[in-house]
C-alpha positions in Angstrom: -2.8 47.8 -28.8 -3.4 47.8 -25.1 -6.8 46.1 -25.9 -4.9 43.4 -27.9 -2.9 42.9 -25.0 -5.5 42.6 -22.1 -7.2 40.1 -24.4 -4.0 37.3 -24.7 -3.6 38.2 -21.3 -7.0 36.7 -20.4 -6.6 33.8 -22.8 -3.4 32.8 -21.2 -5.1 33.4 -18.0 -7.8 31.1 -19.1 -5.6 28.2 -20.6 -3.0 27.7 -17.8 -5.3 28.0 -14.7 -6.5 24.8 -13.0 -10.2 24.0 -12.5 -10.6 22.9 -9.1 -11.3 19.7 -8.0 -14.8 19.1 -7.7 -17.4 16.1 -9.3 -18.5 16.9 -12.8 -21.7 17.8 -13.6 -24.4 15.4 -13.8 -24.8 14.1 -17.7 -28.5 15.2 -18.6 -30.1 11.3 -18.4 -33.0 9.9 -20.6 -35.9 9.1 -18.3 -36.4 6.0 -20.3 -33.4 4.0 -18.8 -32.7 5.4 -15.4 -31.4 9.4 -16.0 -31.7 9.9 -11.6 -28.7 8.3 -11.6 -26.5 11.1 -12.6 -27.5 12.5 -9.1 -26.2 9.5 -7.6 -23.0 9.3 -9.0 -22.1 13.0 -8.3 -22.9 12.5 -4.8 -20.6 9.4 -5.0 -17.7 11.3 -6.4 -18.1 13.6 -4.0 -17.7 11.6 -1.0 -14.4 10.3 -2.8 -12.4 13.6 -3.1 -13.6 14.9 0.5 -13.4 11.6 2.5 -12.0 9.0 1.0 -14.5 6.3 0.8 -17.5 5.1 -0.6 -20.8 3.2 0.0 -21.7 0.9 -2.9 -24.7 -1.9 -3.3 -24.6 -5.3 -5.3 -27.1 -7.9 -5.4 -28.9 -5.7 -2.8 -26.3 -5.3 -0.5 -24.6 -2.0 0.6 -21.1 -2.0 1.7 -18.8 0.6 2.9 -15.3 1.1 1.8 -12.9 3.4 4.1 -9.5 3.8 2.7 -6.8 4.4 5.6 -3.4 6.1 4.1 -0.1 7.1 4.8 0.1 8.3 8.6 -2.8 8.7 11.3 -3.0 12.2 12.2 -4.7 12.2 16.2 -2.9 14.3 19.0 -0.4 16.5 16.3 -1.2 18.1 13.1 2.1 16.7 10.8 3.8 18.7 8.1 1.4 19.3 4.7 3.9 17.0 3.3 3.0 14.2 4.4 -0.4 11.8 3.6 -2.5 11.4 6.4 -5.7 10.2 7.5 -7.5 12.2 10.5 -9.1 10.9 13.7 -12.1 13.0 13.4 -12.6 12.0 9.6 -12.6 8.5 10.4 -13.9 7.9 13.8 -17.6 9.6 13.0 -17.7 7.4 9.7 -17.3 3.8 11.8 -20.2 5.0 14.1 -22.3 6.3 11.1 -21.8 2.5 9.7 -22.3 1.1 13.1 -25.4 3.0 13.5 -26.8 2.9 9.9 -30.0 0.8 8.8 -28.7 0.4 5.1 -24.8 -0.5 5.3 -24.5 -3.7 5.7 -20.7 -4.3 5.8 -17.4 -2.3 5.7 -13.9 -2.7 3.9 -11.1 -1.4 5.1 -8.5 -0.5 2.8 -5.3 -0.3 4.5 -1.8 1.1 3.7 -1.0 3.1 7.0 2.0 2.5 10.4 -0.7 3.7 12.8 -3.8 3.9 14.4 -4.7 1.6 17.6 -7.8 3.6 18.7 -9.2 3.2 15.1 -8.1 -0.5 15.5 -10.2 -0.9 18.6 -12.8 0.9 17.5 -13.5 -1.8 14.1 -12.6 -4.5 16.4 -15.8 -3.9 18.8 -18.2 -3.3 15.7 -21.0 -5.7 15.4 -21.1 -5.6 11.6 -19.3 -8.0 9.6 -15.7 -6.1 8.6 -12.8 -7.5 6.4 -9.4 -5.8 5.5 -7.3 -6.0 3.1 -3.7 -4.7 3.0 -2.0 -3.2 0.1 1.8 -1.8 0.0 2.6 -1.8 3.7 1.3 -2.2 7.5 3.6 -1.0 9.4 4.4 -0.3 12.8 0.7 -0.4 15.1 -0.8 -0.4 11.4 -0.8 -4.0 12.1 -3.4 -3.8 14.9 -5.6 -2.0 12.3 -4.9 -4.6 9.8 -6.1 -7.9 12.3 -9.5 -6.0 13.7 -11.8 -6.9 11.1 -13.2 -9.9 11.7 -11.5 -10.8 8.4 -8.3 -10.2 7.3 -6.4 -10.1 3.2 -3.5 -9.2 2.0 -1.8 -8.9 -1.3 1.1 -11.2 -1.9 3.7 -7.9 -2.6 2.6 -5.9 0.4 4.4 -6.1 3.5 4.1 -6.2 7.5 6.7 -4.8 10.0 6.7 -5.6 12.9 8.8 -3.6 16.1 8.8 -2.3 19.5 7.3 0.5 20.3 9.3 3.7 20.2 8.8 7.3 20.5 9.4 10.8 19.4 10.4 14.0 20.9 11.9 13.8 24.4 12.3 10.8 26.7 13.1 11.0 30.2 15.3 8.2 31.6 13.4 7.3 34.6 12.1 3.8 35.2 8.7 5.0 35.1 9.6 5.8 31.0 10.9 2.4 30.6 7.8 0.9 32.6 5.0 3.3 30.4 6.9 1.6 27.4 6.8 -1.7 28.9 2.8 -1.4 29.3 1.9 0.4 25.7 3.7 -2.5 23.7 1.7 -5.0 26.1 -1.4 -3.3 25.2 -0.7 -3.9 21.4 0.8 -7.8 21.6 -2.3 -8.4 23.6 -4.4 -6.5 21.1 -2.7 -8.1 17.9 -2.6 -12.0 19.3 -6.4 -11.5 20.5 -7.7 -11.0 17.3 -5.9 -12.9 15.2 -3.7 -16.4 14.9 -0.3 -15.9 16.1 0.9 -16.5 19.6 2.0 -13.5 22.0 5.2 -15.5 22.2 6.0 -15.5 18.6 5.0 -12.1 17.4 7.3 -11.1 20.3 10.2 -13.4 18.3 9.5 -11.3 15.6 9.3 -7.9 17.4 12.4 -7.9 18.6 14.4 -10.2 16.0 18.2 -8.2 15.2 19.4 -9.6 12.0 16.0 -8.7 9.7 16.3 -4.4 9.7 19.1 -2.5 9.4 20.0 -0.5 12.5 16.6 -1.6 13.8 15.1 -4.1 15.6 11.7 -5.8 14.2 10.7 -8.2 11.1 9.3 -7.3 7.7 6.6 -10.0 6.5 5.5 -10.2 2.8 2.1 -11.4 2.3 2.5 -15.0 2.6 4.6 -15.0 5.6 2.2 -13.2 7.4 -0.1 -15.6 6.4 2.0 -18.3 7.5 2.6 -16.7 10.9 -0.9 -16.2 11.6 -1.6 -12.8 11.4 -3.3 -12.3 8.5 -6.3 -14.6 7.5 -5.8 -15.0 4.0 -3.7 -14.1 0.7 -5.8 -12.2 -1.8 -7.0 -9.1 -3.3 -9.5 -7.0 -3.8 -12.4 -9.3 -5.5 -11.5 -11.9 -2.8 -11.9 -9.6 0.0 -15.2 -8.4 -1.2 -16.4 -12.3 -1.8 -15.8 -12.6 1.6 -17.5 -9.3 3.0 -20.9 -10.8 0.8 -20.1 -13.9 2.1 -20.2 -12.8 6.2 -23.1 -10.1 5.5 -25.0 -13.4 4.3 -24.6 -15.6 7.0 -25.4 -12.5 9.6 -28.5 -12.3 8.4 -28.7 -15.9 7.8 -28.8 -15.8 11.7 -30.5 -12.6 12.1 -33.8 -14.6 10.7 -33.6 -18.0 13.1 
């Protein structure tokens, strides 16, 4: 009896446990039509589930595609809650792109409200960079979303735009009001440089009160922001990538003159 019972014990153990998340096992391949790609592909899943992007080829070209979600996690750790993307996860990858010999481009996929070191960061790279945003950009997402020398966004995803504002406690000195004064500066500056809209307008939009509730700011859907200048184009995925093949072309269309 007691055997009978250690024994359904183990099966139920067995069904209801879940196998953790790892790539599958490479399928045996035929050497006939290519079987060293199962290699390939496991090391490509893998680099999805621990960081989030990918580096894929066509017509002889190798891109790189970083996803950036949810919240950018720099000076705090947030709650386990929440979806973030980490500073030191994302930082080392642009300057492995920057650096490498064999990527030849890099998408950013973008549905984050932060991030303006990242955002300076793509901004000074010499490789040809597009982004596209999907769902939201919200808040200094928006820097992020104008520092690819390319910029997309589906026609449902939107842009908000807003003063900067802070967390935690504020001291009401004038030097508080003044450090404000200069980090939004830094931003409008940032945002109008590299893209089409005018520091006085995205300022007009910044602090417009009859868009939020009990806010202050503007919420753009994708062809407004278009409209406004700060996003290059309207599109999605396929067009973003056109374009990535399209500027990794004409760099080394240059490169041999």
């Amino acid at each position: 009896m007691k055997d009978a019972m250690t024994q359904t014990a183990a099966a139920t153990a067995f069904t209801t446990e879940q196998p953790p998340l790892s790539a599958p096992e490479p399928e045996q391949g035929n050497s006939d039509n290519g079987g060293d790609n199962s290699g390939q592909v496991q090391d490509d899943i893998r680099q999805i589930i621990e960081t989030g992007s990918i580096t894929v080829d066509k017509n002889g070209h190798y891109i790189h595609c970083l996803t950036i979600i949810g919240q950018i996690e720099g000076h705090y750790i947030l709650p386990p809650q929440n979806k973030t993307t980490k500073y030191e996860h994302v930082i080392p990858q642009l300057v492995a792109i920057e650096e490498s010999k064999e990527i030849e481009g890099l998408l950013i996929i973008l549905n984050t409200e932060a991030g303006l070191a990242i955002a300076e960061l793509i901004a000074g790279m010499k490789k040809p960079t597009v982004s596209l945003v999907l769902g939201g950009g919200h808040s200094i997402g928006v820097p992020l979303a104008v520092s690819a020398k390319q910029s997309f966004i589906v026609p449902s995803a939107t842009m908000t735009i807003h003063p900067v504002r802070m967390n935690g406690l504020v001291i009401g000195v004038p030097q508080t009001l003044s450090y404000f004064d200069k980090m939004q500066e830094r931003i409008v500056r940032f945002v109008c440089e590299n893209s089409n809209i005018t520091s006085e307008e995205f300022r007009r939009l910044m602090m417009e009160t009859g868009e939020l509730m009990m806010d202050v700011g503007t919420v753009l859907n994708g062809e407004d922001a278009v409209k406004e200048g700060l996003i290059d184009s309207l599109g999605g995925l396929s067009d973003a990538m056109d374009c990535l093949y399209g500027l990794i072309e004409q760099a080394q269309g240059k490169g041999g003159e």
